[in-house]
mmCIF file of the C-alpha atoms, coordinates in Angstrom:
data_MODEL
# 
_entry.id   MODEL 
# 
loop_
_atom_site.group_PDB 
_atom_site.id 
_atom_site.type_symbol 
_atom_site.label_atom_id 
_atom_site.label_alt_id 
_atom_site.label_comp_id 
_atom_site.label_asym_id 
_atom_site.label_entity_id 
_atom_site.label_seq_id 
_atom_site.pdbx_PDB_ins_code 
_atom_site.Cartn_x 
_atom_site.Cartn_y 
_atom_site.Cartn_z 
_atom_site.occupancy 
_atom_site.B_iso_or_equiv 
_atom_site.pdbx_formal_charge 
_atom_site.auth_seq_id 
_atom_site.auth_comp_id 
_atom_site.auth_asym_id 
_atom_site.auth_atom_id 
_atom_site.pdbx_PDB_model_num 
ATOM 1   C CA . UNK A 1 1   ? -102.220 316.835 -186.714 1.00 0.00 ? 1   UNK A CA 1 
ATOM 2   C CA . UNK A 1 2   ? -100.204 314.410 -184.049 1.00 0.00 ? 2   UNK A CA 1 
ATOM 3   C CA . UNK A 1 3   ? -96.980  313.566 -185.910 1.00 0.00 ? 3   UNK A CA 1 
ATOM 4   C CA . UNK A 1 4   ? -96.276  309.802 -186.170 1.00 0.00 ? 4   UNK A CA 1 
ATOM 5   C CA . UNK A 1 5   ? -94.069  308.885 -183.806 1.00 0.00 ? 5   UNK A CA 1 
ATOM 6   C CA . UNK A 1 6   ? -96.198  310.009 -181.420 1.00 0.00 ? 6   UNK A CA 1 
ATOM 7   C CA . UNK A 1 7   ? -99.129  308.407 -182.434 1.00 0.00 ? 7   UNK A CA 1 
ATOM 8   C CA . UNK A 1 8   ? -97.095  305.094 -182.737 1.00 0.00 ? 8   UNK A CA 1 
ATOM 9   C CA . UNK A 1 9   ? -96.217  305.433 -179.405 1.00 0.00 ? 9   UNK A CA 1 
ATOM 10  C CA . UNK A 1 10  ? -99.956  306.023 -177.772 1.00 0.00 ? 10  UNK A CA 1 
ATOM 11  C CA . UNK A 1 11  ? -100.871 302.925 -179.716 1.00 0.00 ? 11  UNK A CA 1 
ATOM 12  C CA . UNK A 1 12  ? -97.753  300.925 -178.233 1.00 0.00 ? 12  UNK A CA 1 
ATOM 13  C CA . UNK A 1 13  ? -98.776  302.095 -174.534 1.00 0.00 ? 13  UNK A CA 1 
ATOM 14  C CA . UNK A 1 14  ? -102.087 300.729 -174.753 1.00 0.00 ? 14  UNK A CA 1 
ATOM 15  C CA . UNK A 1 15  ? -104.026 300.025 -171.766 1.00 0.00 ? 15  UNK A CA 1 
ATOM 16  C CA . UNK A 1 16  ? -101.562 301.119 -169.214 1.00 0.00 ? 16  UNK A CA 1 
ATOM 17  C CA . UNK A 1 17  ? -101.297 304.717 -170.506 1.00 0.00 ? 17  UNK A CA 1 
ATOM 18  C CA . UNK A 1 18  ? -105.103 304.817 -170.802 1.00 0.00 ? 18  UNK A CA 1 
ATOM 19  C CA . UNK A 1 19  ? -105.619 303.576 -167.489 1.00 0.00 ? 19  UNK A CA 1 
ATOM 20  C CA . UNK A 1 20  ? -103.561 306.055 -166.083 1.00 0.00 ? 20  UNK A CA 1 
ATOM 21  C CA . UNK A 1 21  ? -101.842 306.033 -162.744 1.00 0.00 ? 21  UNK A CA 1 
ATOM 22  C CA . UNK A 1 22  ? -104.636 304.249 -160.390 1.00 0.00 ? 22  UNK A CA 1 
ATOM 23  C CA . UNK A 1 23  ? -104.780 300.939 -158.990 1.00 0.00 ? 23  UNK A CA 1 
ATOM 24  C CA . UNK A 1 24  ? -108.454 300.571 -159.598 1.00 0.00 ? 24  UNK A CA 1 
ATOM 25  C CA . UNK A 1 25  ? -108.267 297.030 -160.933 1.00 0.00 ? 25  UNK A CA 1 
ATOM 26  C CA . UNK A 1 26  ? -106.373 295.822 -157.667 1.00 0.00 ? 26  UNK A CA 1 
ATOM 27  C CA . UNK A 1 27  ? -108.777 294.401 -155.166 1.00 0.00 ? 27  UNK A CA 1 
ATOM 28  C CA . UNK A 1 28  ? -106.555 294.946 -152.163 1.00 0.00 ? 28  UNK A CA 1 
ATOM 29  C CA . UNK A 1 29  ? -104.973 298.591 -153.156 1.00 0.00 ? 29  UNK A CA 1 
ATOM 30  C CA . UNK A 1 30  ? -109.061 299.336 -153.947 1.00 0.00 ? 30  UNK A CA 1 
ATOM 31  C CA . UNK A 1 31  ? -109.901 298.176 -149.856 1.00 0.00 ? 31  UNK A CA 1 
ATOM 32  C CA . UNK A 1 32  ? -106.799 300.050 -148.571 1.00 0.00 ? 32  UNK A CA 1 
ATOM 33  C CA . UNK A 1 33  ? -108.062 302.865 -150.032 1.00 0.00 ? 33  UNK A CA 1 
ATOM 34  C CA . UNK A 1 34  ? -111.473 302.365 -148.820 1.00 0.00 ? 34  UNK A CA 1 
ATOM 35  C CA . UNK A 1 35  ? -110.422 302.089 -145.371 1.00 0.00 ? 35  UNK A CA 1 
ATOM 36  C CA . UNK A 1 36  ? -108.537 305.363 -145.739 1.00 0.00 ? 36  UNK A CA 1 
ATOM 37  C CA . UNK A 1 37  ? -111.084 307.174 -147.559 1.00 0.00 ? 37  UNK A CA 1 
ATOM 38  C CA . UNK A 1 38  ? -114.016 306.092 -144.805 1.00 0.00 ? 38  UNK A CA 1 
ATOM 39  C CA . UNK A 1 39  ? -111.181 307.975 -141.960 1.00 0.00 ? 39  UNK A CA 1 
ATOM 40  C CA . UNK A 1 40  ? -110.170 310.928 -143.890 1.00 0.00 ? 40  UNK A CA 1 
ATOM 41  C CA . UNK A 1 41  ? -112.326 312.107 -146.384 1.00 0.00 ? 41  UNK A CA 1 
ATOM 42  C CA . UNK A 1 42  ? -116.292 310.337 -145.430 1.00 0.00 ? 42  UNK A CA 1 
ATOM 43  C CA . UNK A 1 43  ? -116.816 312.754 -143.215 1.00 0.00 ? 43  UNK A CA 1 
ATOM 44  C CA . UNK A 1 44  ? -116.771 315.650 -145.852 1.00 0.00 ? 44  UNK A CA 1 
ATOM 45  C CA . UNK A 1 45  ? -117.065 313.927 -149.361 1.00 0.00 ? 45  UNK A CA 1 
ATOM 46  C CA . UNK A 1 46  ? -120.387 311.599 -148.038 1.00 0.00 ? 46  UNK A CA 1 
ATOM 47  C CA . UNK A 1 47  ? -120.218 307.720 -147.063 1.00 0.00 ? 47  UNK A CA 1 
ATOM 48  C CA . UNK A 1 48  ? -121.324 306.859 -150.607 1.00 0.00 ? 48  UNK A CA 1 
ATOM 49  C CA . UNK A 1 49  ? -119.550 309.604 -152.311 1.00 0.00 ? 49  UNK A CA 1 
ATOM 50  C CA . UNK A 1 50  ? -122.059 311.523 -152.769 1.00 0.00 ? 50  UNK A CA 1 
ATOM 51  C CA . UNK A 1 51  ? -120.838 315.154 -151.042 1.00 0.00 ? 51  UNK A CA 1 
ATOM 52  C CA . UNK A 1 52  ? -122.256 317.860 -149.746 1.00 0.00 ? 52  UNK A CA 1 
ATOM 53  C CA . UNK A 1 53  ? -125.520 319.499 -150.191 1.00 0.00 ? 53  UNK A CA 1 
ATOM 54  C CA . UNK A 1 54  ? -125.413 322.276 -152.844 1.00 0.00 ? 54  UNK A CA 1 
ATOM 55  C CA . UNK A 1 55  ? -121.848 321.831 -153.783 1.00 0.00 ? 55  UNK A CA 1 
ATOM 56  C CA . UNK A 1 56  ? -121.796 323.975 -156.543 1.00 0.00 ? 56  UNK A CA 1 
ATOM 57  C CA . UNK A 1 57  ? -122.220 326.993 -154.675 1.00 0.00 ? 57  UNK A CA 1 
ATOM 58  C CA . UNK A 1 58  ? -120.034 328.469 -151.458 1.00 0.00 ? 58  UNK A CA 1 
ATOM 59  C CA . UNK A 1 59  ? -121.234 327.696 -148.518 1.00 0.00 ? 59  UNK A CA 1 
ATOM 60  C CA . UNK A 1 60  ? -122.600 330.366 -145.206 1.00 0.00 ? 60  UNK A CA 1 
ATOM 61  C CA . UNK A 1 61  ? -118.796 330.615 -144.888 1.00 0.00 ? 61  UNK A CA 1 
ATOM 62  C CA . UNK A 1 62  ? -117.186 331.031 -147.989 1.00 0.00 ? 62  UNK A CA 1 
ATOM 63  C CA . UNK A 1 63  ? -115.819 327.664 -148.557 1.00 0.00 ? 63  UNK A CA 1 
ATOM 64  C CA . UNK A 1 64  ? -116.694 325.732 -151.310 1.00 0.00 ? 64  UNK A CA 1 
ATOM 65  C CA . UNK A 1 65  ? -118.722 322.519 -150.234 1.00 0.00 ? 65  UNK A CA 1 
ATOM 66  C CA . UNK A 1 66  ? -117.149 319.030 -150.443 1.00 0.00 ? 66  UNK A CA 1 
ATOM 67  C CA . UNK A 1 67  ? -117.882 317.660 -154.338 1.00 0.00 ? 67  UNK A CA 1 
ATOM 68  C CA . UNK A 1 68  ? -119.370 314.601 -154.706 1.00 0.00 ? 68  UNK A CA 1 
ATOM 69  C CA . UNK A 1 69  ? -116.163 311.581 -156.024 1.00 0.00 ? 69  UNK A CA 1 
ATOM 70  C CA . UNK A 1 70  ? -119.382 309.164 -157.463 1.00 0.00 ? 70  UNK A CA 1 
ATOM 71  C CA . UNK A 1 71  ? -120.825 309.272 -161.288 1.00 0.00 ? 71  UNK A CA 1 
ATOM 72  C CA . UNK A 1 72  ? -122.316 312.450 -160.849 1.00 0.00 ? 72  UNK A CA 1 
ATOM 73  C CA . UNK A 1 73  ? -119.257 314.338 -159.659 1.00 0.00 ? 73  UNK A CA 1 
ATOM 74  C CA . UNK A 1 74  ? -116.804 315.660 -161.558 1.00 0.00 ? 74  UNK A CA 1 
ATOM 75  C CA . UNK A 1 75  ? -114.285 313.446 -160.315 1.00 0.00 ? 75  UNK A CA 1 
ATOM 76  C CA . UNK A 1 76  ? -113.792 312.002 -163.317 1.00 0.00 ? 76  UNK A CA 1 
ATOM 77  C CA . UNK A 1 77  ? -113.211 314.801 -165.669 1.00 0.00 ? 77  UNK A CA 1 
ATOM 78  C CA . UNK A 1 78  ? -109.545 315.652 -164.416 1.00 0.00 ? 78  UNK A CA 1 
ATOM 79  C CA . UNK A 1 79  ? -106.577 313.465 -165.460 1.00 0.00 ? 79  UNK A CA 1 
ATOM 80  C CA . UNK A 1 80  ? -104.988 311.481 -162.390 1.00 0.00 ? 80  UNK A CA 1 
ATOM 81  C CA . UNK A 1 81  ? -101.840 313.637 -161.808 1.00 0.00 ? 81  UNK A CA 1 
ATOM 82  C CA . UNK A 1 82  ? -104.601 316.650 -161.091 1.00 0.00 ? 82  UNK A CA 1 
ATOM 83  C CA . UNK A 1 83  ? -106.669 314.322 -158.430 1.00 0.00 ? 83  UNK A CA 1 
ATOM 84  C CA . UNK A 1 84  ? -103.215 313.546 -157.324 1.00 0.00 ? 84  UNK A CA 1 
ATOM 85  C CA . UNK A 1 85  ? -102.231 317.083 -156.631 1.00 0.00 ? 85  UNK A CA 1 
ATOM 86  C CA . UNK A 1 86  ? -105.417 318.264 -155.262 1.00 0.00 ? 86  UNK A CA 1 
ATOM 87  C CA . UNK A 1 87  ? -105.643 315.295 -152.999 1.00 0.00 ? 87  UNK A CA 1 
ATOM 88  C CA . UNK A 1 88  ? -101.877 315.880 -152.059 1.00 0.00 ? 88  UNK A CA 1 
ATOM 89  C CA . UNK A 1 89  ? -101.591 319.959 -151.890 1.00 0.00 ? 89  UNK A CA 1 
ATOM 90  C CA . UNK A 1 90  ? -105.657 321.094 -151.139 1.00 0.00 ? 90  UNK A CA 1 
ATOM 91  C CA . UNK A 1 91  ? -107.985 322.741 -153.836 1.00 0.00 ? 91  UNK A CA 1 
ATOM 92  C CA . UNK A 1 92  ? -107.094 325.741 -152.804 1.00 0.00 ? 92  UNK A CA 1 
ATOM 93  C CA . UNK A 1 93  ? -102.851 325.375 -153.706 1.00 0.00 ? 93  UNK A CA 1 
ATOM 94  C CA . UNK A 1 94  ? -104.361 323.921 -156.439 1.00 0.00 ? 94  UNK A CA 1 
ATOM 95  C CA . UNK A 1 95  ? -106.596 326.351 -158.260 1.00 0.00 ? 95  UNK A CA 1 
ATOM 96  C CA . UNK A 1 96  ? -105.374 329.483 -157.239 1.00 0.00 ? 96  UNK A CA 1 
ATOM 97  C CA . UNK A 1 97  ? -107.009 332.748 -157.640 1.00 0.00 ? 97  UNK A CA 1 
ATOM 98  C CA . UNK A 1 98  ? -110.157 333.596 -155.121 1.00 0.00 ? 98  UNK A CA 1 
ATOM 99  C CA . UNK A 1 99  ? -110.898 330.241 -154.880 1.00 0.00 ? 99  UNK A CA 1 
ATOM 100 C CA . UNK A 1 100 ? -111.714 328.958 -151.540 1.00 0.00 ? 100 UNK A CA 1 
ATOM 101 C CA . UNK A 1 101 ? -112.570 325.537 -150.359 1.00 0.00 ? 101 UNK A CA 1 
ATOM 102 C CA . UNK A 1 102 ? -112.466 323.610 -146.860 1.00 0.00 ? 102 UNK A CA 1 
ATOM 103 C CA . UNK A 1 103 ? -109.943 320.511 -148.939 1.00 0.00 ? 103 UNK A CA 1 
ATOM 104 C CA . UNK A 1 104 ? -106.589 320.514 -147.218 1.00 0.00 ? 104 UNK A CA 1 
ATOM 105 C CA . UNK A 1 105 ? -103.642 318.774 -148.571 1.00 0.00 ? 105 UNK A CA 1 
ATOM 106 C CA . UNK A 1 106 ? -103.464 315.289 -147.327 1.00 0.00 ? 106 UNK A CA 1 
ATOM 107 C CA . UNK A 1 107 ? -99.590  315.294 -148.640 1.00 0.00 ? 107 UNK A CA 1 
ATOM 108 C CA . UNK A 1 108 ? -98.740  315.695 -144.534 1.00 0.00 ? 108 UNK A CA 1 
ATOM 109 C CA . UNK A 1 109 ? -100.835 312.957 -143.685 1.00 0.00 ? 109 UNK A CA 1 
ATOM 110 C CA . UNK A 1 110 ? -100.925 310.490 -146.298 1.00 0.00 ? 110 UNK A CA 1 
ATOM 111 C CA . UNK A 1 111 ? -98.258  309.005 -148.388 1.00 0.00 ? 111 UNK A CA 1 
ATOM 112 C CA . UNK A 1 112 ? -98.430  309.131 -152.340 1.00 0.00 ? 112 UNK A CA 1 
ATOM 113 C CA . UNK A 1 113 ? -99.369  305.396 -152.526 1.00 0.00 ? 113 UNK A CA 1 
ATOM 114 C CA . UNK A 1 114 ? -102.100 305.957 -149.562 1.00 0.00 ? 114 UNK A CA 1 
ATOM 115 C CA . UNK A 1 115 ? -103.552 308.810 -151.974 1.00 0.00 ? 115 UNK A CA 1 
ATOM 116 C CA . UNK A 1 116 ? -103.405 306.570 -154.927 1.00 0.00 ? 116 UNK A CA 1 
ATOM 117 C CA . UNK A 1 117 ? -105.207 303.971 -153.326 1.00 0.00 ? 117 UNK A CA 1 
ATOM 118 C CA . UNK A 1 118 ? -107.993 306.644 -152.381 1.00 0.00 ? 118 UNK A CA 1 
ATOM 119 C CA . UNK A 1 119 ? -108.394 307.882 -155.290 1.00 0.00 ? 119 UNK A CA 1 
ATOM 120 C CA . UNK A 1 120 ? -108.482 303.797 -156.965 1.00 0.00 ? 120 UNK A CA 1 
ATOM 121 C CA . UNK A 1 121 ? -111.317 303.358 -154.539 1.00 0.00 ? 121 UNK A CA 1 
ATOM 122 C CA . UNK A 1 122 ? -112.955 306.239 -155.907 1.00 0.00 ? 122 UNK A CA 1 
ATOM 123 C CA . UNK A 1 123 ? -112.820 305.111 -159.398 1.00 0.00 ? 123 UNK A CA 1 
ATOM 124 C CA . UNK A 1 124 ? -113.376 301.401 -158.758 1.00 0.00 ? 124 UNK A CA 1 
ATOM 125 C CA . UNK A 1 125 ? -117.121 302.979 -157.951 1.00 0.00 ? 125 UNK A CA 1 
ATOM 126 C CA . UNK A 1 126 ? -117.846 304.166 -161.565 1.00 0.00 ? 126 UNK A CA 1 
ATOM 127 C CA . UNK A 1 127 ? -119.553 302.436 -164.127 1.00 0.00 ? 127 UNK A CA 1 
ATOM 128 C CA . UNK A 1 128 ? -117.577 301.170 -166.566 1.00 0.00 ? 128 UNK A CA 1 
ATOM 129 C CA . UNK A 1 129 ? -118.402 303.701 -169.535 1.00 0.00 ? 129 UNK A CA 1 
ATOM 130 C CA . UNK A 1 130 ? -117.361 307.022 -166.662 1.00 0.00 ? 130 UNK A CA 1 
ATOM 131 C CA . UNK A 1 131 ? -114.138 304.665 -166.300 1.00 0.00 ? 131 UNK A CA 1 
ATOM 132 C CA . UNK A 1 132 ? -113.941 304.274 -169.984 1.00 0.00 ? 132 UNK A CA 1 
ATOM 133 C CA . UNK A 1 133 ? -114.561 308.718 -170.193 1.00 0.00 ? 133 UNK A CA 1 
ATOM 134 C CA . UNK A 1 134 ? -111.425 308.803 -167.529 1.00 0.00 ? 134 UNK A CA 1 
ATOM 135 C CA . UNK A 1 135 ? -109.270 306.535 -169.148 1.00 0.00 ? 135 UNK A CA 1 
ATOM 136 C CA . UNK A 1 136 ? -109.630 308.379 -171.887 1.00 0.00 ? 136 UNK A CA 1 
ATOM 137 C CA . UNK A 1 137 ? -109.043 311.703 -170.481 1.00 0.00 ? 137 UNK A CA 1 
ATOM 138 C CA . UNK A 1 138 ? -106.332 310.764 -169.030 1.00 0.00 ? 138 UNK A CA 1 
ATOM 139 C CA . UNK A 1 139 ? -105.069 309.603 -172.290 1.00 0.00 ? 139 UNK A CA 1 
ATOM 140 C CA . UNK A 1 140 ? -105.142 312.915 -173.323 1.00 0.00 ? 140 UNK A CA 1 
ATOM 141 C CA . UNK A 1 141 ? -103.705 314.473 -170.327 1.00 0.00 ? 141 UNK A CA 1 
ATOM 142 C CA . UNK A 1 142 ? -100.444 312.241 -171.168 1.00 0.00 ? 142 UNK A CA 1 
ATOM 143 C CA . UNK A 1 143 ? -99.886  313.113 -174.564 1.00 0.00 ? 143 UNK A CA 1 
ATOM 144 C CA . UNK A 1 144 ? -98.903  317.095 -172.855 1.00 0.00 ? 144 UNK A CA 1 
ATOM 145 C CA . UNK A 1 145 ? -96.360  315.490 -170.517 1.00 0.00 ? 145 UNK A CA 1 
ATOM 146 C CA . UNK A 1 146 ? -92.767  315.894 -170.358 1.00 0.00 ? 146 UNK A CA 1 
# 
């Protein structure tokens, strides 16, 4: 059971808690990040978001292929500060273990407002009820933060 005070306190957050740390509603942030996403990560993640062929599985190499960032990704499952992260230190710092993947960590290339804007672009391409899914996972992902 969530004691009260911290129920009280979700409620009083509201929309800006939900909506977690992306500028997705910001027209101009959502074209910066565009621009940046067609240079850095296109090439990879697809033109339309779409990834790479057979994703799910490691490629001839190894490597785990590019996911797709649109609707039928899995994107949207992981709470902002995680895209963050992976976005800013590569799957691989990320995850751990035997994982392997071809993501580097942008954190040398891009600044933390660059990767926001990226990753607002991203979610500025979902329909509203994935949006509504990420909002709310990251909803959840704040009540286990310091």
């Amino acid at each position: 059971m969530m004691p009260i005070a911290l129920m009280a306190a979700l409620l009083l957050a509201g929309p800006a808690l939900a909506e977690g740390m992306l500028p997705y509603e910001d027209p101009s942030r959502v074209a910066n990040g565009e621009a940046i996403y067609g240079t850095h990560c296109a090439a990879c993640h697809g033109a339309a978001l779409e990834g790479a062929p057979d994703w799910r599985a490691p490629g001839p190499d190894g490597l785990m292929p590019a996911p797709p960032h649109d609707a039928s990704g899995h994107t949207w499952h992981h709470a902002d500060a995680l895209l963050v992260d992976i976005v800013t230190r590569g799957t691989e710092a990320v995850v751990g273990g035997d994982y392997r993947s071809g993501m580097i960590g942008f954190g040398e290339v891009l600044r933390k407002d660059e990767i926001l804007d990226v990753l607002a672009f991203i979610k500025s391409t979902w329909p509203e009820e994935i949006v509504e899914i990420h909002n709310d996972v990251n909803r959840r992902a704040a009540i286990f933060r310091d």
